[in-house]
N, CA, C and O atoms as a GROMACS GRO file, in nm:
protein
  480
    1UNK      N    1  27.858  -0.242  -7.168
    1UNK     CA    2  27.859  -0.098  -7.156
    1UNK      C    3  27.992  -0.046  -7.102
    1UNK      O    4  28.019   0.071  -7.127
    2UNK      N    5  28.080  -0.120  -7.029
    2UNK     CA    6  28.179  -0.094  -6.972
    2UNK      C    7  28.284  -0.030  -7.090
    2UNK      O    8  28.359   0.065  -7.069
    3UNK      N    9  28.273  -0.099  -7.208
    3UNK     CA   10  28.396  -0.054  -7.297
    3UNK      C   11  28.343   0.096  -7.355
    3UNK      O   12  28.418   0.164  -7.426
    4UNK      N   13  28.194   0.147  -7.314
    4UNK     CA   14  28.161   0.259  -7.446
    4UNK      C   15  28.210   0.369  -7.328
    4UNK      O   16  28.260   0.480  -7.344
    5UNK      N   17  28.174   0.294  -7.197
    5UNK     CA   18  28.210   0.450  -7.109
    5UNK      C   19  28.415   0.430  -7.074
    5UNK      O   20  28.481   0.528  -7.038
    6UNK      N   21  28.455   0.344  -7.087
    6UNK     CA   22  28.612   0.373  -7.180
    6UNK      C   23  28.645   0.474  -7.217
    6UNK      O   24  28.711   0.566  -7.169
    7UNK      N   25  28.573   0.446  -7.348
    7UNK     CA   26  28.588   0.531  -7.425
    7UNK      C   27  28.548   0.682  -7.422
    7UNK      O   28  28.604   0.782  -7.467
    8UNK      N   29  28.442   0.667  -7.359
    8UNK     CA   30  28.384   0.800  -7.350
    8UNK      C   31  28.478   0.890  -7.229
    8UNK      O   32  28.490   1.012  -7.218
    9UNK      N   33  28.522   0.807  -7.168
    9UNK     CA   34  28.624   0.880  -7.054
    9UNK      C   35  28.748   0.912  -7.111
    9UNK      O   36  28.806   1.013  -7.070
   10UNK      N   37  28.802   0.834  -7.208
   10UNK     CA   38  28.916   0.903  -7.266
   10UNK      C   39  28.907   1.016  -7.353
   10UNK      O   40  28.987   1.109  -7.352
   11UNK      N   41  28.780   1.001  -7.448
   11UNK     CA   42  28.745   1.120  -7.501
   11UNK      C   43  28.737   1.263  -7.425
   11UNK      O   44  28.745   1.376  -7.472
   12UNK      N   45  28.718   1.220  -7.295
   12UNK     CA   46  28.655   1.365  -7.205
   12UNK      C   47  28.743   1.465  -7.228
   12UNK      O   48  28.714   1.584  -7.241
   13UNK      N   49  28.885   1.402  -7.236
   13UNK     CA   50  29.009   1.474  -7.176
   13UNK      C   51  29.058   1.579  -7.289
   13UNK      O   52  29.149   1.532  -7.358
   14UNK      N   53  29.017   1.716  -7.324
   14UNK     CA   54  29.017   1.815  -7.449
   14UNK      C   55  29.106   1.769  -7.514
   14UNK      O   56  29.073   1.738  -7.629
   15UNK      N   57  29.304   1.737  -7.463
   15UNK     CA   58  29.410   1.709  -7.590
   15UNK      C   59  29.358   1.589  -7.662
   15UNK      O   60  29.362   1.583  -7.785
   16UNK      N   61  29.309   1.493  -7.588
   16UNK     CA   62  29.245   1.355  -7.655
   16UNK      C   63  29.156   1.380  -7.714
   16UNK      O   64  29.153   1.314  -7.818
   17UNK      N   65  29.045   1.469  -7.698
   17UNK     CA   66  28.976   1.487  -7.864
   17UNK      C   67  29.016   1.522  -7.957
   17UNK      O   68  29.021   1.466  -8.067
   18UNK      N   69  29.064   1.663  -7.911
   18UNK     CA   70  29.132   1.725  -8.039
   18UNK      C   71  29.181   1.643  -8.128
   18UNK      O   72  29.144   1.648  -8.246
   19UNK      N   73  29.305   1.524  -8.070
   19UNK     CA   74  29.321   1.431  -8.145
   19UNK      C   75  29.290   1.387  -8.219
   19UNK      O   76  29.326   1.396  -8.336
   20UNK      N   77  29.171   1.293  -8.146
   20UNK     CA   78  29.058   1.244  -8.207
   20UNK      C   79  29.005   1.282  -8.332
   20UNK      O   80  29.015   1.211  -8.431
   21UNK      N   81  28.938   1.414  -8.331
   21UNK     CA   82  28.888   1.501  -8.405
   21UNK      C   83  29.013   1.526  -8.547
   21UNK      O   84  28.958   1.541  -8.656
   22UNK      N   85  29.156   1.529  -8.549
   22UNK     CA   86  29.262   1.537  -8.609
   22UNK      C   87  29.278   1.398  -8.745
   22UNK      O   88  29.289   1.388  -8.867
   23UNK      N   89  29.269   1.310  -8.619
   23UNK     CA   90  29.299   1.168  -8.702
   23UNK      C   91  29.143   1.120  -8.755
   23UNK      O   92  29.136   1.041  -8.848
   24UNK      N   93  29.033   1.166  -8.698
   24UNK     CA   94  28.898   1.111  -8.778
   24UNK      C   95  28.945   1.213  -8.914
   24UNK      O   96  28.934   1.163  -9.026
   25UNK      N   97  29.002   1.372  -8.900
   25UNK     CA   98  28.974   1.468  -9.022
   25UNK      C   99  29.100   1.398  -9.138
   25UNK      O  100  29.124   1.391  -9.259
   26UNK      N  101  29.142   1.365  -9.036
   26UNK     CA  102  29.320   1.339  -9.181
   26UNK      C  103  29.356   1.196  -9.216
   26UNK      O  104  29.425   1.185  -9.317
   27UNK      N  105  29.316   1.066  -9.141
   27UNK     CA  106  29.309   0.966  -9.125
   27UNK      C  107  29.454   0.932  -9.057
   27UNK      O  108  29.493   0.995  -8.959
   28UNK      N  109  29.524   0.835  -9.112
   28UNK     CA  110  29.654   0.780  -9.044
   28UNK      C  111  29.774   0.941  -9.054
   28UNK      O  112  29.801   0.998  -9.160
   29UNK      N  113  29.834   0.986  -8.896
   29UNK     CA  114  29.926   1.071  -8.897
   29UNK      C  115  29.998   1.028  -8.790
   29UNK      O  116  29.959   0.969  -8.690
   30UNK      N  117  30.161   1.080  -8.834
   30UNK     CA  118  30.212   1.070  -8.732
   30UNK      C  119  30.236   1.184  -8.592
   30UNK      O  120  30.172   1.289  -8.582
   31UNK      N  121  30.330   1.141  -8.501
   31UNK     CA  122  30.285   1.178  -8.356
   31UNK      C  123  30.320   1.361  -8.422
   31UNK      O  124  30.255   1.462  -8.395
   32UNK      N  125  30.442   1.351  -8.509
   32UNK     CA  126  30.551   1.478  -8.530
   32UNK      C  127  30.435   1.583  -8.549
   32UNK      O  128  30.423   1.687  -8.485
   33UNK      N  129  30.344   1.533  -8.658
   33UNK     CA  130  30.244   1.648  -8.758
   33UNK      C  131  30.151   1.690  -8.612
   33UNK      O  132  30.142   1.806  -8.570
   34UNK      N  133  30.079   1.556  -8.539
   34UNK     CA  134  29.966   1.620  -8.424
   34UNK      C  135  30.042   1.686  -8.361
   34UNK      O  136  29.983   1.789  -8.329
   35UNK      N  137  30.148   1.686  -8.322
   35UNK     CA  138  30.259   1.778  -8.217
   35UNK      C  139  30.252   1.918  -8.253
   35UNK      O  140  30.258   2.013  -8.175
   36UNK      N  141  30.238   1.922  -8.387
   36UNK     CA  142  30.252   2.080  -8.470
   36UNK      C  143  30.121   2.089  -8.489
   36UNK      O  144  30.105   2.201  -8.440
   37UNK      N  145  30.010   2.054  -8.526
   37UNK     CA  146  29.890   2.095  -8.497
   37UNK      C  147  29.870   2.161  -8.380
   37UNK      O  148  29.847   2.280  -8.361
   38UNK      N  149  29.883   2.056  -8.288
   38UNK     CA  150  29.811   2.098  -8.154
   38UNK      C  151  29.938   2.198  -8.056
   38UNK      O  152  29.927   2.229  -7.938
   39UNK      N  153  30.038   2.228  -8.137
   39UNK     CA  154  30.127   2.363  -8.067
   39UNK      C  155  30.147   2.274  -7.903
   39UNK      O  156  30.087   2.313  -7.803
   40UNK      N  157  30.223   2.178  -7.903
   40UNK     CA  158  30.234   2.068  -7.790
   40UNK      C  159  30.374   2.008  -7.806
   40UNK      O  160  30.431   2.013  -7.915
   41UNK      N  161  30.434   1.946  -7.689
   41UNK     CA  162  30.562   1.869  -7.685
   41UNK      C  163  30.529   1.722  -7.768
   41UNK      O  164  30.422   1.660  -7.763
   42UNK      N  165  30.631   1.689  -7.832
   42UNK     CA  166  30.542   1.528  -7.855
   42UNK      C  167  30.539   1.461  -7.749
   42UNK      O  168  30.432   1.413  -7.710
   43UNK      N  169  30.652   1.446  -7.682
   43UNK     CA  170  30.607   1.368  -7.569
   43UNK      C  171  30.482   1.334  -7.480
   43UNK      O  172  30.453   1.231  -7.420
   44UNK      N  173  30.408   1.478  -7.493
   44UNK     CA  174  30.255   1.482  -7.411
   44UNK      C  175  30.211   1.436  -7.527
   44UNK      O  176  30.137   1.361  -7.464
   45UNK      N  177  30.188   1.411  -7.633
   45UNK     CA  178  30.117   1.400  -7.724
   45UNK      C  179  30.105   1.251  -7.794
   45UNK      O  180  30.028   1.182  -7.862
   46UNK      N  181  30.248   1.249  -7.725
   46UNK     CA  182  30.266   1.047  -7.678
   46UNK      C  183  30.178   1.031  -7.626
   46UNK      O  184  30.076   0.982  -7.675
   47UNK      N  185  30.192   1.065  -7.521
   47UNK     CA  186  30.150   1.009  -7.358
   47UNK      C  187  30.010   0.992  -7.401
   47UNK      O  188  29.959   0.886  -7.364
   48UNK      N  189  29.920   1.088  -7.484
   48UNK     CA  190  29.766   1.104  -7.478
   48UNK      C  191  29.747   1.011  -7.567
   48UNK      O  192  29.654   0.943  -7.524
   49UNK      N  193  29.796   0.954  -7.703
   49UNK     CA  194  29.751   0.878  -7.779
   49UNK      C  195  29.779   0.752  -7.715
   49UNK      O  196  29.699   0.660  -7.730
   50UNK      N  197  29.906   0.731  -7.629
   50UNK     CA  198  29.904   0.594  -7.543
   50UNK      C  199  29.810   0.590  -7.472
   50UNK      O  200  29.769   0.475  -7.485
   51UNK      N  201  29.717   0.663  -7.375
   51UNK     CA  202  29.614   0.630  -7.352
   51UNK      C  203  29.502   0.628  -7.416
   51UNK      O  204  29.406   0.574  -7.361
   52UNK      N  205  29.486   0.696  -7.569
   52UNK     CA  206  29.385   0.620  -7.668
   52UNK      C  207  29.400   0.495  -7.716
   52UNK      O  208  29.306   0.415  -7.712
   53UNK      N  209  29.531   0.459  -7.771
   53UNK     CA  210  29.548   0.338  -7.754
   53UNK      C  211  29.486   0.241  -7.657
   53UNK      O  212  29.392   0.170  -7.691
   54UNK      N  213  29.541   0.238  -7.531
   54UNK     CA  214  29.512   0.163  -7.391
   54UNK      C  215  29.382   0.129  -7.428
   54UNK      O  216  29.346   0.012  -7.411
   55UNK      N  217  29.269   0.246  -7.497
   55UNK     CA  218  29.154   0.281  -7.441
   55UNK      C  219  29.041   0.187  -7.545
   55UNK      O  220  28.924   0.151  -7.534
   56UNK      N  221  29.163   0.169  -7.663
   56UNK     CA  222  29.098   0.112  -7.798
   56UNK      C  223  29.035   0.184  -7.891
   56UNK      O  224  28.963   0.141  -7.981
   57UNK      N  225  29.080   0.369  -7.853
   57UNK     CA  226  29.015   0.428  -7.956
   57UNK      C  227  29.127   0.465  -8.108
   57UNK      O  228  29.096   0.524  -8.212
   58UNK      N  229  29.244   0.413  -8.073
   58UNK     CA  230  29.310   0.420  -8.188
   58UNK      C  231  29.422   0.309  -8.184
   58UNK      O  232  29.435   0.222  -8.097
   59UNK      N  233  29.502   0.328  -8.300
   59UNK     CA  234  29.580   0.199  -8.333
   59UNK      C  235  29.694   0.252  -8.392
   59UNK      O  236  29.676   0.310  -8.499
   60UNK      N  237  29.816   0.244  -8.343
   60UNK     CA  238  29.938   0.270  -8.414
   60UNK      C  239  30.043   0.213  -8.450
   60UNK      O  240  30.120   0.166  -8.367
   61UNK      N  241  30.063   0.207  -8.566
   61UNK     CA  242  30.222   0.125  -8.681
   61UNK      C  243  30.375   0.225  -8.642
   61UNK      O  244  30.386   0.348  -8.630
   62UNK      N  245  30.460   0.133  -8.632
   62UNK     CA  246  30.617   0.213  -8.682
   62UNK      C  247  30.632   0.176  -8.784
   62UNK      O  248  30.585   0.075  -8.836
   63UNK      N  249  30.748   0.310  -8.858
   63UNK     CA  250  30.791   0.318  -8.965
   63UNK      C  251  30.917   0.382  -8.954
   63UNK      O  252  30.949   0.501  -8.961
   64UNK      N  253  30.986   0.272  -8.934
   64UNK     CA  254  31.130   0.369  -8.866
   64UNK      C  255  31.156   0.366  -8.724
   64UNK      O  256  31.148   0.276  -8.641
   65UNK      N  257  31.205   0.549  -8.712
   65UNK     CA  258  31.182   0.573  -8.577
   65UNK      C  259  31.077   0.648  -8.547
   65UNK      O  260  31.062   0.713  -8.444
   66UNK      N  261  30.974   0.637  -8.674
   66UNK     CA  262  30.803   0.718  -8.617
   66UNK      C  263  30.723   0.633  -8.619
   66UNK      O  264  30.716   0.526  -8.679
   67UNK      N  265  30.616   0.723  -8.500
   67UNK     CA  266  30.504   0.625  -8.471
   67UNK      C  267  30.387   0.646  -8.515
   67UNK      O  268  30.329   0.711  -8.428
   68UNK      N  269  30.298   0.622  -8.626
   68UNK     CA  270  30.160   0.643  -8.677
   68UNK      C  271  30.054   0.603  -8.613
   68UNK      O  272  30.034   0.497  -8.554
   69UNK      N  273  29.966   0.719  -8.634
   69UNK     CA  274  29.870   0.712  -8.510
   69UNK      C  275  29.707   0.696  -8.614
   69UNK      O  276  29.684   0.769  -8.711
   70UNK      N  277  29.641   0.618  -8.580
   70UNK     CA  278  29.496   0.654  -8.674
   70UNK      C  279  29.394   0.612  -8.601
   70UNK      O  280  29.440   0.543  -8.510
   71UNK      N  281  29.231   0.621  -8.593
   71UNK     CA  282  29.147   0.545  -8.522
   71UNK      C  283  29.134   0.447  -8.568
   71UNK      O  284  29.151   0.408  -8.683
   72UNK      N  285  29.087   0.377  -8.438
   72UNK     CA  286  29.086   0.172  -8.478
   72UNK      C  287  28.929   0.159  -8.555
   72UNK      O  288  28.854   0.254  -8.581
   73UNK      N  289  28.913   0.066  -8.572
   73UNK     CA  290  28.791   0.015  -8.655
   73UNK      C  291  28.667   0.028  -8.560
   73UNK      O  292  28.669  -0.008  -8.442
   74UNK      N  293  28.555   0.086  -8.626
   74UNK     CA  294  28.476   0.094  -8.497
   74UNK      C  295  28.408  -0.134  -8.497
   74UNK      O  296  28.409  -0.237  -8.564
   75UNK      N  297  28.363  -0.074  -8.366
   75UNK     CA  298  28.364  -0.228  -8.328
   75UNK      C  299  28.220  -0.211  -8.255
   75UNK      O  300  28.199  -0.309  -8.183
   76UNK      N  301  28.140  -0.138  -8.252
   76UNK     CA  302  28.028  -0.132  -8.262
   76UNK      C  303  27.996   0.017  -8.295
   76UNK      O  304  28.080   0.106  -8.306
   77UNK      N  305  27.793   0.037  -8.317
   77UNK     CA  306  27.735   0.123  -8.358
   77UNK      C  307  27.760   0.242  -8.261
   77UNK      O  308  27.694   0.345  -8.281
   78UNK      N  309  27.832   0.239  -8.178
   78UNK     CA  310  27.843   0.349  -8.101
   78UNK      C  311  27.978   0.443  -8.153
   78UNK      O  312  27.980   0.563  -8.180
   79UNK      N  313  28.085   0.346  -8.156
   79UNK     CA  314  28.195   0.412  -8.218
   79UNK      C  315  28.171   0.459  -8.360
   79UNK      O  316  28.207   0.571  -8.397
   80UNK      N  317  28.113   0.376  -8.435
   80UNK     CA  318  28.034   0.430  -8.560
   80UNK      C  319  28.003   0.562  -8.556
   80UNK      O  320  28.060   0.642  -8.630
   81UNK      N  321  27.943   0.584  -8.500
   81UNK     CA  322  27.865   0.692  -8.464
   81UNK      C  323  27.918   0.781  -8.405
   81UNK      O  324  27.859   0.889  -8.409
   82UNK      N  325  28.041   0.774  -8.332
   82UNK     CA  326  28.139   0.853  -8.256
   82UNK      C  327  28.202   0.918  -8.359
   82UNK      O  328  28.194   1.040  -8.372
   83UNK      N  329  28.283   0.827  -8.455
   83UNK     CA  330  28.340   0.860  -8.557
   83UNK      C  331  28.331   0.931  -8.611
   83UNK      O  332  28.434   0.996  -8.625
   84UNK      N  333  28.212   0.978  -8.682
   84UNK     CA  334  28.109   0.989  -8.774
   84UNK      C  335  28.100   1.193  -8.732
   84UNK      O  336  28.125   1.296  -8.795
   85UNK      N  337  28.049   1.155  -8.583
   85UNK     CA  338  28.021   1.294  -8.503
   85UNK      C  339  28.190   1.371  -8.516
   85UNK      O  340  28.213   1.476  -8.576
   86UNK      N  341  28.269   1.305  -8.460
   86UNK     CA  342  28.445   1.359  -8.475
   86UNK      C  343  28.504   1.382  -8.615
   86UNK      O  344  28.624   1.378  -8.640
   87UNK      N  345  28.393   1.410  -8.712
   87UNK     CA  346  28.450   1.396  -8.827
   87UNK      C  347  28.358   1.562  -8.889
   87UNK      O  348  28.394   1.667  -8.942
   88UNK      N  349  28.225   1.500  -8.840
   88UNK     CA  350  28.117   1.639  -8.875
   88UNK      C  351  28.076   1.735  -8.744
   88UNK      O  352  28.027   1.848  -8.753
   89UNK      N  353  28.098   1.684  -8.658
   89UNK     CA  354  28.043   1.784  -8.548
   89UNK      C  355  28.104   1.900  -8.507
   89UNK      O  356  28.041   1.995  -8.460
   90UNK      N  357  28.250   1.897  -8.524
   90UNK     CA  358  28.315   1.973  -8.471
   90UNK      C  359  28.383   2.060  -8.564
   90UNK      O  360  28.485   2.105  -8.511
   91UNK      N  361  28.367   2.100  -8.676
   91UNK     CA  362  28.349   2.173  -8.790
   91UNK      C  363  28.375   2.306  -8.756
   91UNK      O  364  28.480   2.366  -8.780
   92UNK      N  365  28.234   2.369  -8.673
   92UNK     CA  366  28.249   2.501  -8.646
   92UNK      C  367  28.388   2.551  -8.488
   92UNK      O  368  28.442   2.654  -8.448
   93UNK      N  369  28.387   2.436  -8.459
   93UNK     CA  370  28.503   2.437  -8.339
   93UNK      C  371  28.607   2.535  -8.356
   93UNK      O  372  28.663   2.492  -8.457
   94UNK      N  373  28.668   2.641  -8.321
   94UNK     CA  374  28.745   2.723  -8.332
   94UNK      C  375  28.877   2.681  -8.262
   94UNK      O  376  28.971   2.755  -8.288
   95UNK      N  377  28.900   2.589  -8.188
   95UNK     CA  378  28.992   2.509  -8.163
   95UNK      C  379  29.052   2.439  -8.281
   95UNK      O  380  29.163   2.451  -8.333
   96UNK      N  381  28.960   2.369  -8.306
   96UNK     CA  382  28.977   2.254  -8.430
   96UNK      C  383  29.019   2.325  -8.531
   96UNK      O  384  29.120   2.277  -8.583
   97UNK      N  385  28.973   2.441  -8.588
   97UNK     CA  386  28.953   2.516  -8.660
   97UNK      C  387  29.138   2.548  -8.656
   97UNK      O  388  29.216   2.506  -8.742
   98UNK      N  389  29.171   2.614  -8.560
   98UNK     CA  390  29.337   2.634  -8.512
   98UNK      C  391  29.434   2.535  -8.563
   98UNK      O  392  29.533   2.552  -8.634
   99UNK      N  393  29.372   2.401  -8.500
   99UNK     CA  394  29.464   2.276  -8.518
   99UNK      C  395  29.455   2.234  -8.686
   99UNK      O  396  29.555   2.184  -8.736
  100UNK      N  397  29.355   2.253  -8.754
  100UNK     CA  398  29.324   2.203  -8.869
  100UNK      C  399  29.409   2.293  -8.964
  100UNK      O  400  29.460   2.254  -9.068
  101UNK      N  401  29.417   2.424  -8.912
  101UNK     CA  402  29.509   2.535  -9.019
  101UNK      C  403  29.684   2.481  -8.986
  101UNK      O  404  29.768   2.493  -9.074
  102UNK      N  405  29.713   2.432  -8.874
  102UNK     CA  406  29.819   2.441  -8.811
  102UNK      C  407  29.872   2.278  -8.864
  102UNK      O  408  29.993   2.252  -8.859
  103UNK      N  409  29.784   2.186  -8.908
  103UNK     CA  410  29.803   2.056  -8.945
  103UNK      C  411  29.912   2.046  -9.073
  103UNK      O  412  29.891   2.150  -9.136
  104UNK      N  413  29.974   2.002  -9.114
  104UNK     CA  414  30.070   1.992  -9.219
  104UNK      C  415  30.074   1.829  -9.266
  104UNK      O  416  30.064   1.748  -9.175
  105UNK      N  417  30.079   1.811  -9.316
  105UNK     CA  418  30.061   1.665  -9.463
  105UNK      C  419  30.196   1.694  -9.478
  105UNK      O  420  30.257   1.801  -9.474
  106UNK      N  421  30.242   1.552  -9.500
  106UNK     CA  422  30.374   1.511  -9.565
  106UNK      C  423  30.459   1.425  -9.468
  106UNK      O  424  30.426   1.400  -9.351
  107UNK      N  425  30.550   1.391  -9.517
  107UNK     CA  426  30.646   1.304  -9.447
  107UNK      C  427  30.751   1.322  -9.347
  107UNK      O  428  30.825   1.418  -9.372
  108UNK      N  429  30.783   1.241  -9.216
  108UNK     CA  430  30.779   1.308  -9.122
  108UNK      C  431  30.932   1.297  -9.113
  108UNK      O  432  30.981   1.210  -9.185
  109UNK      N  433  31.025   1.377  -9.030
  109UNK     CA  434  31.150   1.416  -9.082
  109UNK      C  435  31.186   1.459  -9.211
  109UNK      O  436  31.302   1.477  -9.248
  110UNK      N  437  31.104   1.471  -9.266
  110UNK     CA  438  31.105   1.630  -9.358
  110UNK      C  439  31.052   1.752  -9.283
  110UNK      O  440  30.962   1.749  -9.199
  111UNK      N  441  31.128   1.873  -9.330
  111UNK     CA  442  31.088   1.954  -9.245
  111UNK      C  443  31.015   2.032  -9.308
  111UNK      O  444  31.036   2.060  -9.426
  112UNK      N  445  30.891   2.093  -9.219
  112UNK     CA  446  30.745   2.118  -9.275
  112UNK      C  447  30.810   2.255  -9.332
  112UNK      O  448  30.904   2.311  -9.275
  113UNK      N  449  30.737   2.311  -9.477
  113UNK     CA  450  30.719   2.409  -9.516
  113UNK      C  451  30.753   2.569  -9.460
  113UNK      O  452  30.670   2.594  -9.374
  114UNK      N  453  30.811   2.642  -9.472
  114UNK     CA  454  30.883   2.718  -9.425
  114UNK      C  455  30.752   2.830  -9.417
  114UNK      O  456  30.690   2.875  -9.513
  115UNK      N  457  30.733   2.856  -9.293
  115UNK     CA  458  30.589   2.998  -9.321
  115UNK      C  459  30.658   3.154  -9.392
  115UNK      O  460  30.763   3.209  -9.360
  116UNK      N  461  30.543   3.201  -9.508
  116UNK     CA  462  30.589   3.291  -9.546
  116UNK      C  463  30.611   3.423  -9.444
  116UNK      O  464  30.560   3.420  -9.332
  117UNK      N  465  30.667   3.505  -9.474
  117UNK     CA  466  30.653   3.626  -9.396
  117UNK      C  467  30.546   3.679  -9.393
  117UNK      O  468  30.474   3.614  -9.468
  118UNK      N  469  30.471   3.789  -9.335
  118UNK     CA  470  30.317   3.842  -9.381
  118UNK      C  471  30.376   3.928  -9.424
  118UNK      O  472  30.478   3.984  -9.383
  119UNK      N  473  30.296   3.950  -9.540
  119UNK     CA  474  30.246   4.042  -9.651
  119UNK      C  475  30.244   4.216  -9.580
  119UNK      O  476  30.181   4.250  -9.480
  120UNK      N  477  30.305   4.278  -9.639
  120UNK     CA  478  30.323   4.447  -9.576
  120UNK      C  479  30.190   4.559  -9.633
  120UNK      O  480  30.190   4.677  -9.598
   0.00000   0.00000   0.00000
C-alpha cells in the first residue's frame, strides 16, 4: 500500500495533476508544450514532473536538449484505474479545460503558432 499512497500524495499537489491530466489527454509531451499549457516557468514545471518521476507516476526520454515527459505503465489495478479516471474524469474541469485550449502539438523548438488577432 505504501507505493499507491506515493502516488496519491504526488497527485494531491494541483500543478501535478494538471499534468497528469495533460499527459494521460496527449500522451508523450515535452516539458516546453506543458510549460505553455499550464501558463508556468519550465523550470517549475521541471521541478513537478521530477517529482512524478521520483514518485513513479511518469517516465521521461531526451531528445536533444528536450526532455519528454509521459505516464509510466500502470503497474497495478489502481494506477489502471487512476489513468483511466485522468483521462475521463476531468473533462468538465474548467482548469483542464484552460490548459487543454492552451496545449499546442508539434515539435519543440519550433515556435508554436502565432495567435491570430481577435476578430473586430
Amino acid at each position: 500500500m505504501n507505493q499507491e499512497v506515493t502516488i496519491l500524495k504526488a497527485l494531491a499537489e494541483p500543478t501535478r495533476l494538471r499534468l497528469a491530466v495533460l499527459l494521460a489527454l496527449n500522451g508523450e509531451t515535452c516539458v516546453c508544450r506543458l510549460a505553455e499549457a499550464l501558463e508556468a516557468p519550465q523550470f517549475r514545471i521541471s521541478r513537478h514532473l521530477g517529482i512524478l518521476r521520483d514518485r513513479g507516476v511518469v517516465e521521461a526520454r531526451r531528445d536533444g536538449t528536450w526532455m519528454y515527459y509521459r505516464l509510466s505503465e500502470p503497474r497495478s489495478s489502481l494506477e489502471t484505474c487512476l489513468q483511466g479516471c485522468l483521462r475521463e474524469c476531468f473533462a468538465d474541469d474548467a482548469t483542464i479545460q484552460g490548459d487543454s485550449a492552451r496545449f499546442v502539438r508539434g515539435e519543440c523548438g519550433a515556435q508554436p503558432p502565432e495567435k491570430l488577432p481577435p476578430q473586430k
